[in-house]
C-alpha positions as CSV (number, residue, x, y, z in Angstrom):
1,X,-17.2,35.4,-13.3
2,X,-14.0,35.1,-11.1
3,X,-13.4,31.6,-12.9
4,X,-13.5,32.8,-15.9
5,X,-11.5,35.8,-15.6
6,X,-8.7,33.0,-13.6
7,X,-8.9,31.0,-16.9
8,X,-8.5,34.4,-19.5
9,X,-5.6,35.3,-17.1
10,X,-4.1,32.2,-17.7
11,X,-4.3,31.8,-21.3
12,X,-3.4,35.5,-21.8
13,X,0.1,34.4,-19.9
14,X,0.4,31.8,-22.2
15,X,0.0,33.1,-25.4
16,X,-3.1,30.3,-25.8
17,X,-2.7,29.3,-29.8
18,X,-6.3,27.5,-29.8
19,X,-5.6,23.8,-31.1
20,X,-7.8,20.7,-32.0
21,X,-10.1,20.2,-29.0
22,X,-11.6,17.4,-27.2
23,X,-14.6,16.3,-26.1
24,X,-15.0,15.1,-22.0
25,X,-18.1,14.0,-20.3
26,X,-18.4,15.4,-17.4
27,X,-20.6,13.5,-14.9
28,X,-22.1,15.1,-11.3
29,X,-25.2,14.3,-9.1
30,X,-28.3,16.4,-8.0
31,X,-27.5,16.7,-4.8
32,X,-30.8,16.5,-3.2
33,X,-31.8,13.2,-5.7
34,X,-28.6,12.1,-6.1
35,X,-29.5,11.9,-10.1
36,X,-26.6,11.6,-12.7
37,X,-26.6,14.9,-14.5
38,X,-24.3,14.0,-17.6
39,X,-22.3,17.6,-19.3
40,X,-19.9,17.4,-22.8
41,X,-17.6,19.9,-22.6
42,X,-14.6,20.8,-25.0
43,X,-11.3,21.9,-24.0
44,X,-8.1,21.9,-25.1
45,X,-5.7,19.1,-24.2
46,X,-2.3,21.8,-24.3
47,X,-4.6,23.7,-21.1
48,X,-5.5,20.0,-19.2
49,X,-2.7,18.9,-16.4
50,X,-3.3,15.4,-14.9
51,X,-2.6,15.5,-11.4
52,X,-1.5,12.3,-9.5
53,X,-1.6,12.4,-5.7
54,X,0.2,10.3,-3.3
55,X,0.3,7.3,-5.7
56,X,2.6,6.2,-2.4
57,X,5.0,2.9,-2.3
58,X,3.7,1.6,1.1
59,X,0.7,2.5,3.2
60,X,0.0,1.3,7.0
61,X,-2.9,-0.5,5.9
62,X,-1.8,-3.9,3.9
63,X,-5.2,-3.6,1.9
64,X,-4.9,0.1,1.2
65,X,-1.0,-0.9,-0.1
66,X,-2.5,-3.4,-2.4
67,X,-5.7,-1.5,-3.8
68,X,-3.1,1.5,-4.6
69,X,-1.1,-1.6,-6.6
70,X,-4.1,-2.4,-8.3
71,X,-4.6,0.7,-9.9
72,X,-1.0,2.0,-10.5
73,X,-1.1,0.4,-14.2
74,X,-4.1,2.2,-15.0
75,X,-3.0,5.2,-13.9
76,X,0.5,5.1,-15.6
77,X,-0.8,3.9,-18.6
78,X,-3.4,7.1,-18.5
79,X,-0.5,9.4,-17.6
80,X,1.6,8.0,-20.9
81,X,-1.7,8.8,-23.0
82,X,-2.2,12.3,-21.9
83,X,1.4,13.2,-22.3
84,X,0.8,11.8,-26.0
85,X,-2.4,14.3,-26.0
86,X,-0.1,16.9,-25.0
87,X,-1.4,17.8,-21.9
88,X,0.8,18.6,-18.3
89,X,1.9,15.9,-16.0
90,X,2.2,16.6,-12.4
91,X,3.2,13.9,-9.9
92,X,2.7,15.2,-6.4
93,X,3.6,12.4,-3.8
94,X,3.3,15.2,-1.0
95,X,5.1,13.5,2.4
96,X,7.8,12.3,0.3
97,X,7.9,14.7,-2.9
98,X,11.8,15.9,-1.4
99,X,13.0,12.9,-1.7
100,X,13.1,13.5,-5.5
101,X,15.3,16.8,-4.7
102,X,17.6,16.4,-7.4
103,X,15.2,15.3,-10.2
104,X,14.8,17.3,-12.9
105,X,11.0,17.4,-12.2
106,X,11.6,18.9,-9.0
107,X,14.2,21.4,-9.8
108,X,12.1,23.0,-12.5
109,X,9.1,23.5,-10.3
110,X,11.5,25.4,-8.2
111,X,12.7,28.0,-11.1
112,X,9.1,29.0,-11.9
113,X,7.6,32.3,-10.9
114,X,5.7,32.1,-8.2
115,X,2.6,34.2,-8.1
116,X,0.1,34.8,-5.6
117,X,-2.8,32.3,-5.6
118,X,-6.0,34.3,-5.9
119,X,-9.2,33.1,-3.7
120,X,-11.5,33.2,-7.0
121,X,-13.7,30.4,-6.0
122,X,-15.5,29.5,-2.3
123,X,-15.6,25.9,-2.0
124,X,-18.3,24.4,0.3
125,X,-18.2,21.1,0.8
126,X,-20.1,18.6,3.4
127,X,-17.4,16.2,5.4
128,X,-17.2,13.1,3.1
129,X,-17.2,10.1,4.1
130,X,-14.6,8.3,5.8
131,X,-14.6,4.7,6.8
132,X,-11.1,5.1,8.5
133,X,-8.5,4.1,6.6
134,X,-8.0,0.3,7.0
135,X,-10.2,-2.3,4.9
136,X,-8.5,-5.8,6.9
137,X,-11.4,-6.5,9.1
138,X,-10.9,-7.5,12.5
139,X,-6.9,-7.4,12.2
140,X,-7.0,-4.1,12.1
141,X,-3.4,-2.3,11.1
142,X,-2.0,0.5,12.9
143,X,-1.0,3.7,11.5
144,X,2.6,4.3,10.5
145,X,4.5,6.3,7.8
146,X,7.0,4.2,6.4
147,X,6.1,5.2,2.8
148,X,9.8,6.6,1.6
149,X,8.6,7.0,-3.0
150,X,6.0,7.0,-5.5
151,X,5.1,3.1,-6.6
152,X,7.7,1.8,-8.5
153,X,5.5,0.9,-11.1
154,X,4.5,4.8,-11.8
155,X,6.9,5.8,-14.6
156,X,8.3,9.9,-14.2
157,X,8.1,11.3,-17.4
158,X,11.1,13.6,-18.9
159,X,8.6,16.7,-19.0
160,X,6.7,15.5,-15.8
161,X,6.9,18.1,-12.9
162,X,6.5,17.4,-9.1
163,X,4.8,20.3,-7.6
164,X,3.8,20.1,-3.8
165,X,1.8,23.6,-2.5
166,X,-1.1,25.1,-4.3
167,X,1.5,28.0,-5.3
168,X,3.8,25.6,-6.6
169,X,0.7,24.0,-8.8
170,X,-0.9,27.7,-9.6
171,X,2.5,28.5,-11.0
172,X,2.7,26.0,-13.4
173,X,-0.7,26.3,-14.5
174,X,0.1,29.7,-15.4
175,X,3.1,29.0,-17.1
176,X,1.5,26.0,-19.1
177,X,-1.6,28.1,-19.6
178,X,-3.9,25.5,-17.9
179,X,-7.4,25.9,-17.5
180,X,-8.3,22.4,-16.4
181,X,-7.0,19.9,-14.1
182,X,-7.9,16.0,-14.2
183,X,-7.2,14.1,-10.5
184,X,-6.4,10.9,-10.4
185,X,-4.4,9.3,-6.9
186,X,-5.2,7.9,-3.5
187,X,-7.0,8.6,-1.0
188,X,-9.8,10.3,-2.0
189,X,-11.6,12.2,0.5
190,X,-8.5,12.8,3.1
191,X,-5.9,13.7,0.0
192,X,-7.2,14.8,-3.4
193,X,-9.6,16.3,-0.6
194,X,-7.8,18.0,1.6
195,X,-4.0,18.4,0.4
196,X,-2.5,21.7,-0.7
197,X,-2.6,20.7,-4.0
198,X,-5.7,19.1,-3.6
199,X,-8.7,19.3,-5.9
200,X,-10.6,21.5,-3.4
201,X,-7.5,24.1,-3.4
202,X,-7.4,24.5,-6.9
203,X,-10.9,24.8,-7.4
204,X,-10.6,27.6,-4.7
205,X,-8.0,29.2,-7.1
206,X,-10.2,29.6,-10.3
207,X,-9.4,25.7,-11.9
208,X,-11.6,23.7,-13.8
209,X,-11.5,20.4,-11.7
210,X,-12.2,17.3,-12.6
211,X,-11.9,13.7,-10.7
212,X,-11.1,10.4,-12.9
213,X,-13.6,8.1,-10.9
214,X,-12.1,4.9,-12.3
215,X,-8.6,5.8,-11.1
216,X,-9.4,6.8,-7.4
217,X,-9.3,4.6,-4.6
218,X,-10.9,6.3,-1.2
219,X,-9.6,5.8,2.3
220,X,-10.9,2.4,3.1
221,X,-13.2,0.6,5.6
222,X,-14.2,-3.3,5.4
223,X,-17.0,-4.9,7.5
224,X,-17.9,-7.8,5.5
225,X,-20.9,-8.7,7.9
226,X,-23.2,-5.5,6.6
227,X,-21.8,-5.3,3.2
228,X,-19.3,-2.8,3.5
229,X,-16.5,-3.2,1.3
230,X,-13.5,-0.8,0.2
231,X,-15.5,-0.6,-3.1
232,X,-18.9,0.4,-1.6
233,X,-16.4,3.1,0.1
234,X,-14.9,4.5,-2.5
235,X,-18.2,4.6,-4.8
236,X,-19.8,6.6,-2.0
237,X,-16.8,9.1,-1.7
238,X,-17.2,9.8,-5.4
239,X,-20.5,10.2,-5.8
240,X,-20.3,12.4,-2.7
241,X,-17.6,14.7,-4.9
242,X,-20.3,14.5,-8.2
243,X,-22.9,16.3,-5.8
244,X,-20.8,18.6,-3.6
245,X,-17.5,19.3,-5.3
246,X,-16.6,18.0,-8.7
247,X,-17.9,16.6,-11.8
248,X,-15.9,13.2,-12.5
249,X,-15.0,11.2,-15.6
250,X,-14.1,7.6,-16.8
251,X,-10.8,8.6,-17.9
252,X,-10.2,5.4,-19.5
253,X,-13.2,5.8,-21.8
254,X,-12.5,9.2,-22.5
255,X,-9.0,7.9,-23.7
256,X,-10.7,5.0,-25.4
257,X,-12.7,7.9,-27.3
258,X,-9.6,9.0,-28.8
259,X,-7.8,6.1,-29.6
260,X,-5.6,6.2,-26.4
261,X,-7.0,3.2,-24.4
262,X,-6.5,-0.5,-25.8
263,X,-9.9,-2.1,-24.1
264,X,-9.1,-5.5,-25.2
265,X,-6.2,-5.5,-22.5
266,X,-6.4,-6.2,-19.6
267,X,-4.6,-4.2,-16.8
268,X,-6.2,-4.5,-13.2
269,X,-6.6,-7.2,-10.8
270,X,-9.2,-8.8,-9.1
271,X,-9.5,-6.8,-5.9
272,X,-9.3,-8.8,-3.1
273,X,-10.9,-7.7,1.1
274,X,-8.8,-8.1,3.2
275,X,-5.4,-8.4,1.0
276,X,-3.0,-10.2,2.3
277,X,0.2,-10.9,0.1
278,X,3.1,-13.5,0.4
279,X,5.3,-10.7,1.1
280,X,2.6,-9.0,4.0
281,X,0.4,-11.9,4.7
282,X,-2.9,-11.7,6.4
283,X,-2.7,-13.4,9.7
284,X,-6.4,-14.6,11.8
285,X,-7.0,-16.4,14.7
286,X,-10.7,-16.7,14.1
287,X,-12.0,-17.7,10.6
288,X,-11.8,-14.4,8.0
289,X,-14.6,-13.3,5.3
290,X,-13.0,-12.8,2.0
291,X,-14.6,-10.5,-0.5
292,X,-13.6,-10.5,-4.7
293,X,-14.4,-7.2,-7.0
294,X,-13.8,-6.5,-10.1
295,X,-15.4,-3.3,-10.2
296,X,-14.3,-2.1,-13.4
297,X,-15.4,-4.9,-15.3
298,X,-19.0,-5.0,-14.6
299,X,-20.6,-8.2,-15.4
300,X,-17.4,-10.4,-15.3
301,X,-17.2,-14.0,-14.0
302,X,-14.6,-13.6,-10.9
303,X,-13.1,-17.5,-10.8
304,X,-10.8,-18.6,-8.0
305,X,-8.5,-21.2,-6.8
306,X,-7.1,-22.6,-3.2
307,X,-4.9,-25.2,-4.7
308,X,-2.4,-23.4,-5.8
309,X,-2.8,-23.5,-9.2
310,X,-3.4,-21.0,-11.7
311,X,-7.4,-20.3,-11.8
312,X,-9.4,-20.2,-15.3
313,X,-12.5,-19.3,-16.6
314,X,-13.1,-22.9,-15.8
315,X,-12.4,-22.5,-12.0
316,X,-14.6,-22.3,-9.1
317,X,-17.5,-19.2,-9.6
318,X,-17.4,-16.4,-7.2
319,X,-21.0,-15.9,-5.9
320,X,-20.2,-14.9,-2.1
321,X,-17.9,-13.8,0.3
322,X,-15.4,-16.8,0.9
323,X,-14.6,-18.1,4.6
324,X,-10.7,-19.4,5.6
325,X,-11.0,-21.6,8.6
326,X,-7.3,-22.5,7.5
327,X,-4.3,-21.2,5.8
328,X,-4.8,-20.8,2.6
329,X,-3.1,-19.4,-0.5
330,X,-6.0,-18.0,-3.1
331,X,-5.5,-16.5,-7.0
332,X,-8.2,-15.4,-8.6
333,X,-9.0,-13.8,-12.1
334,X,-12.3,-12.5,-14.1
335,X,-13.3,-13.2,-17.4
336,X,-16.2,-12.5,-19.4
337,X,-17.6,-14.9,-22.4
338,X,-14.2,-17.3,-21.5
339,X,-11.8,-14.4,-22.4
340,X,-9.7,-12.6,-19.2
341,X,-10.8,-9.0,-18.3
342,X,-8.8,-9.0,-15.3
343,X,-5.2,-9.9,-14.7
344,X,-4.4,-12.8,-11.6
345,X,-4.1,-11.4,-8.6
346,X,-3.1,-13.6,-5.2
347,X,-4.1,-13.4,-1.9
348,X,-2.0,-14.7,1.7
349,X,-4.0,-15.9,4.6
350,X,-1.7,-17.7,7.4
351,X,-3.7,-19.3,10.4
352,X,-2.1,-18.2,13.7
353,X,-1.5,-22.0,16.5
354,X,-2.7,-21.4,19.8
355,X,-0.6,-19.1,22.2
356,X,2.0,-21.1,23.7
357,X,3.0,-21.5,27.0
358,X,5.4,-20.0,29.0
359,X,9.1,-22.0,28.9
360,X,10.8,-23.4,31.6
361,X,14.4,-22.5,30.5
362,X,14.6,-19.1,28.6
363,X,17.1,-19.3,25.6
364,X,18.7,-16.2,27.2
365,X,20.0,-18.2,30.2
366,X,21.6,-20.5,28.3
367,X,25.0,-19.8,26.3
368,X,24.8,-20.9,22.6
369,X,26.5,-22.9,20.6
370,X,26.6,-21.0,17.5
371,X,26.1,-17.3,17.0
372,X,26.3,-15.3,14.0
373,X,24.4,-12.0,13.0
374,X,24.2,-9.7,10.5
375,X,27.9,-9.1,9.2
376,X,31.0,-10.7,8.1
377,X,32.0,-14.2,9.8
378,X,36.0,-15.1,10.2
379,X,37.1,-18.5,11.7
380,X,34.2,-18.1,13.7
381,X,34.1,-14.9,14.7
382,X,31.7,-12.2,13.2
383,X,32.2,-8.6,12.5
384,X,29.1,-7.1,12.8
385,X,27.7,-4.6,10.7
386,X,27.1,-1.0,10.8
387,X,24.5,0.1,13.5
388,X,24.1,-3.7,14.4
389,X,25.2,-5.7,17.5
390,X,25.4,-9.1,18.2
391,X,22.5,-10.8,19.6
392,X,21.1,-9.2,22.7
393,X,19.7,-11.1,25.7
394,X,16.1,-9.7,27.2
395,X,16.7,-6.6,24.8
396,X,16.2,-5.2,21.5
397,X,19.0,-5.9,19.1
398,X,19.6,-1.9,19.2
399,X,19.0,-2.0,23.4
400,X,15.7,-1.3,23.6
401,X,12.7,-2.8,25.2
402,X,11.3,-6.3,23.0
403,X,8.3,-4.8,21.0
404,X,6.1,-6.6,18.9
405,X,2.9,-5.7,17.4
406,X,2.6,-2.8,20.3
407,X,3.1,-5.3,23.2
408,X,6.6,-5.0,24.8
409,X,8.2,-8.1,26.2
410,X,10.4,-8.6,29.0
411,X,12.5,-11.8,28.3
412,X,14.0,-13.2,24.8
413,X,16.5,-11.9,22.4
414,X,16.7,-9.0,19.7
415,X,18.8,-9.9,16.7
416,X,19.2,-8.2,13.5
417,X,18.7,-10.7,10.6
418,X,20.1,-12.4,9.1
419,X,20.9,-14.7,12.4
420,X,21.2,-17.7,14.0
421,X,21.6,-18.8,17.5
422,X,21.8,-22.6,17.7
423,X,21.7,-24.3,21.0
424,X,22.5,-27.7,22.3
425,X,19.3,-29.5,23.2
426,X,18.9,-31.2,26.7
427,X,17.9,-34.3,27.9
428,X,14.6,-33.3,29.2
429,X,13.6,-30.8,26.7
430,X,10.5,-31.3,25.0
431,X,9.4,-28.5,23.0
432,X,10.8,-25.3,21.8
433,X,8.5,-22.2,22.0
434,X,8.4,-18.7,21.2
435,X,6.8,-15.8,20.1
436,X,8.9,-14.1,17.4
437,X,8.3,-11.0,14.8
438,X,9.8,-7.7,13.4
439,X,10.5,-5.1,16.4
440,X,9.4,-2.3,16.3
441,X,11.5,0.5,18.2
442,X,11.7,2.3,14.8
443,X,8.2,3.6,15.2
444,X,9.2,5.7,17.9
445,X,11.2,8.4,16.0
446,X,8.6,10.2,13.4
447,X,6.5,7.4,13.3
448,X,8.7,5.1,11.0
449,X,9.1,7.6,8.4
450,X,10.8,6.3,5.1
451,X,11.5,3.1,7.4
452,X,8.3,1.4,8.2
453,X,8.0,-0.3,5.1
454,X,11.6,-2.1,5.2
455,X,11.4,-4.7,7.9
456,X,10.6,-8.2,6.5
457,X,11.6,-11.2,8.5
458,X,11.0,-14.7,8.5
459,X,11.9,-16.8,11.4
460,X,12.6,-20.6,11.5
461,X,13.3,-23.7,13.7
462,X,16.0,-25.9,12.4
463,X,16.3,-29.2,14.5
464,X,19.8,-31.4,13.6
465,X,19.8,-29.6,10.2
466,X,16.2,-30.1,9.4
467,X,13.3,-27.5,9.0
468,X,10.8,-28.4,11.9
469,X,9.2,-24.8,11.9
470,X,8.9,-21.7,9.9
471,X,6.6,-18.0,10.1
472,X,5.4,-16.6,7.1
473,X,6.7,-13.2,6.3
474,X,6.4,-10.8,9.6
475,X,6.3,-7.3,9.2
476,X,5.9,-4.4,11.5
477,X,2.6,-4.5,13.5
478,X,2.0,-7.8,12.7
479,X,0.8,-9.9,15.2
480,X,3.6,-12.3,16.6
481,X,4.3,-15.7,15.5
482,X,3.7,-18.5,18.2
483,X,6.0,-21.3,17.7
484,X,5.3,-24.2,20.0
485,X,7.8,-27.1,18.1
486,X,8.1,-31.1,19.5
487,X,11.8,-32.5,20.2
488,X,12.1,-35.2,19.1
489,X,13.9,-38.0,20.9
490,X,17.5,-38.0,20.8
491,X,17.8,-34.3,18.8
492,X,20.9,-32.6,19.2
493,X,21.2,-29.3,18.3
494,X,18.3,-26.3,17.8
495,X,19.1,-23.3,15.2
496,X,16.9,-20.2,15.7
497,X,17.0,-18.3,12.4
498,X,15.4,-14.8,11.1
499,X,16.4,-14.5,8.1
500,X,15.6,-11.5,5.8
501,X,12.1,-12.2,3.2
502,X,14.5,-11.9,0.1
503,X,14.2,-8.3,-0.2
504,X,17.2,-7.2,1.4
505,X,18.4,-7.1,5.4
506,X,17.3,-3.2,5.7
507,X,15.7,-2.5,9.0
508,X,15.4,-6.1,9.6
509,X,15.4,-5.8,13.5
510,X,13.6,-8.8,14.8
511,X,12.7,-10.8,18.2
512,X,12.6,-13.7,19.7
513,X,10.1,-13.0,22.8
514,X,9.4,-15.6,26.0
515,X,12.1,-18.1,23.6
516,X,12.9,-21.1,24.9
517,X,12.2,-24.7,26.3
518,X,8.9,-26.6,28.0
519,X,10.8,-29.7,30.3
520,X,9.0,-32.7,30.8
521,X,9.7,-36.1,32.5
């Protein structure tokens, strides 16, 4: 009775002008069977808001990162559709919705009236479940905040606004006159969950609710030897909302319904456990298990290659979890009766060489011949930039401790790339080693909020001009590098480079730790 007198007082401030409905199916469970109890229901799309929460640029988990990429073209292409229907946009990337001050979408949320948030509705709900929030296996990341935006990929809409409270969202649904609110947005059970403007809050506050199951994407977990993959997760977490909290809809069908949803193209990927990427590779010692899904495509052939080469519906059938002893570079695709259902996605799995030993002359005993940093070089001389310094023996390039992947080091160099220290080579010297990544001081203020996400180096071992070693892309928390390189006979000079990934220089603090040389006779 509350709910409905929440949803009279909203049309009543709206002046509700009844318009051609639609038809949603509204699917929940029996929470005791756990049967699919399936509910049309007609509403108006001028009282529906879509709802998008933290559809984020960056999470700490490399998996969680991709999976939200994954979906980002469904959901945009759903948001564009139901502005066409007519219905309310709200983008609410909660940490980091001030960083749009200054948008009109933020602004206006500001000039609304505020109104108190009636407690119309008591929301019981069970704990979902929660796998932990990392689906990479046994290289497990660590927690940081470096998300700083939205995806890139997630257009803002000119009548899109970017609430962030439950007041903030009650106000415009009683300005708009809405009634119902569709979710769609990452992660399910700790966000849409819990947030302010959260599914279970404005339930509490008299809304009609409503999760899009096929554009959700749960806090992950991945244990490939029982079964348990980031899509086992999520499926779980949902059905757990059908039975406790919210019915849910295939919003893409429901759009399909009215002409909104072109099923003949394709838009997601093949999901890929654990996902490593070129840019944020996935680095093992010991071999990793590789799962494929296309779980929106029931039925499809998943094909793959580890060639390099583009796969087809020809390519190598998906059956069971894969196993990389080796690095290897995979891409991948679905298809069903020889036509694509899912666009190529790629996956980035770099074998780690055994840990090096310790060297017998430490690079930061010896005085280089060449030394240039991040900044601008005259006759030889650099002018370093901003907050950088030059390179920075048995410290951080900023003077603090070496830190990589959560282990501090005491001897090596920080630089800021891009850099080079080159060094004349010895008689005597017979291998170069070193353990090199991103460093990772900028965790320790806030947790490398806004930042985390920027550092990107690769490192490389140039011997008389020529490429004798190279990382793949390092990141923050990922594990370091081990370089263990041969001299060859009669070499002259060593270069020691960390060069930015191609995405710019920002935050690219970086270390060489225990760096330097293994003498033999």
């Amino acid at each position: 009775m509350k709910a409905l007198l929440a949803i009279l007082l909203f049309s009543m401030a709206a002046g509700v002008v009844r318009a051609a409905e639609i038809e949603l199916t509204l699917q929940t469970r029996d929470p005791a069977s756990g049967n699919i109890v399936l509910s049309p229901t007609k509403v108006d799309p001028r009282r529906v808001g879509v709802i998008a929460v933290d559809v984020w640029n960056y999470h700490w988990c490399k998996t969680a990162t991709m999976r939200v990429d994954a979906i980002v073209p469904r959901i945009d292409r759903a948001l564009q559709a139901a502005r066409e229907l007519g219905m309310t946009v709200m983008l609410c990337p909660s940490d980091v919705v001030d960083n749009y001050v200054g948008y009109p979408q933020r602004e206006a949320v500001f000039a609304l009236p505020l109104v108190p948030v009636p407690a119309y509705v008591t929301v019981p709900c069970p704990p979902a479940p929660d796998a932990g929030g990392c689906a990479c296996g046994r290289e497990r990341c660590a927690v940081n905040y470096g998300w700083d935006g939205m995806h890139p990929a997630l257009r803002i809409g000119t009548d899109d606004l970017m609430p962030d409270t439950q007041a903030e969202v009650y106000a415009v649904c009683r300005k708009n006159g809405l009634t119902h609110l569709i979710y769609v947005g990452f992660h399910t059970q700790v966000c849409l969950l819990g947030k302010p403007m959260g599914l279970r809050a404005m339930k509490s506050a008299g809304l009609n609710c409503v999760l899009a199951r096929d554009m959700t994407d749960a806090h992950p977990g991945y244990d490939p030897a029982v079964g348990f993959t980031p899509d086992l997760n999520t499926e779980r977490v949902v059905e757990h909302f059908e039975k406790h909290l919210a019915p849910t809809i295939h919003l893409a069908t429901e759009l399909a319904k009215l002409g909104k949803w072109d099923t003949n193209q394709p838009i997601d990927p093949v999901r890929i456990a654990p996902w490593g990427t070129r840019m944020r590779p996935h680095l093992f010692e010991q071999p990793v298990t590789v799962t494929l899904a296309a779980p929106l495509q029931p039925g499809a052939e998943i094909r793959y290659t580890v060639d390099g080469t583009a796969p087809t519906s020809a390519s190598t059938l998906y059956t069971r979890p894969l196993v990389f002893a080796d690095t290897t570079h995979l891409r991948t695709a679905a298809y069903s009766k020889g036509r694509a259902v899912c666009v190529e996605s790629e996956g980035a799995f770099d074998r780690m060489g055994a840990m090096p030993v310790a060297p017998d002359v430490h690079i930061g005993d010896l005085k280089p011949v060449r030394s240039v940093g991040f900044g601008h070089t005259y006759g030889g001389s650099v002018r370093y930039s901003g907050n950088t310094q030059p390179p920075r023996k048995d410290r951080s390039n900023l003077g603090q401790d070496l830190k990589i992947n959560r282990a501090v080091y005491r001897l090596g160099m920080g630089v800021h790339a891009p850099c080079e220290l080159m060094y004349a080579i010895q008689p005597g010297y017979k291998r170069f080693v070193a353990l090199a990544g991103a460093d990772e001081n900028l965790l320790a203020v806030s947790n490398g909020s806004n930042l985390a996400k920027y550092p990107s180096v690769v490192f490389k071992v140039f011997i008389d001009g020529h490429e004798a070693a190279a990382s793949p892309v390092m990141r923050v928390f990922s594990p370091a590098w081990r370089f263990d390189v041969p001299i060859p006979e009669g070499a002259k000079l060593i270069g020691l480079v960390a060069m930015d990934a191609g995405d710019g220089s920002r935050e690219d603090f970086a270390d060489w730790a225990n760096a330097g040389f293994v003498v033999g006779p």
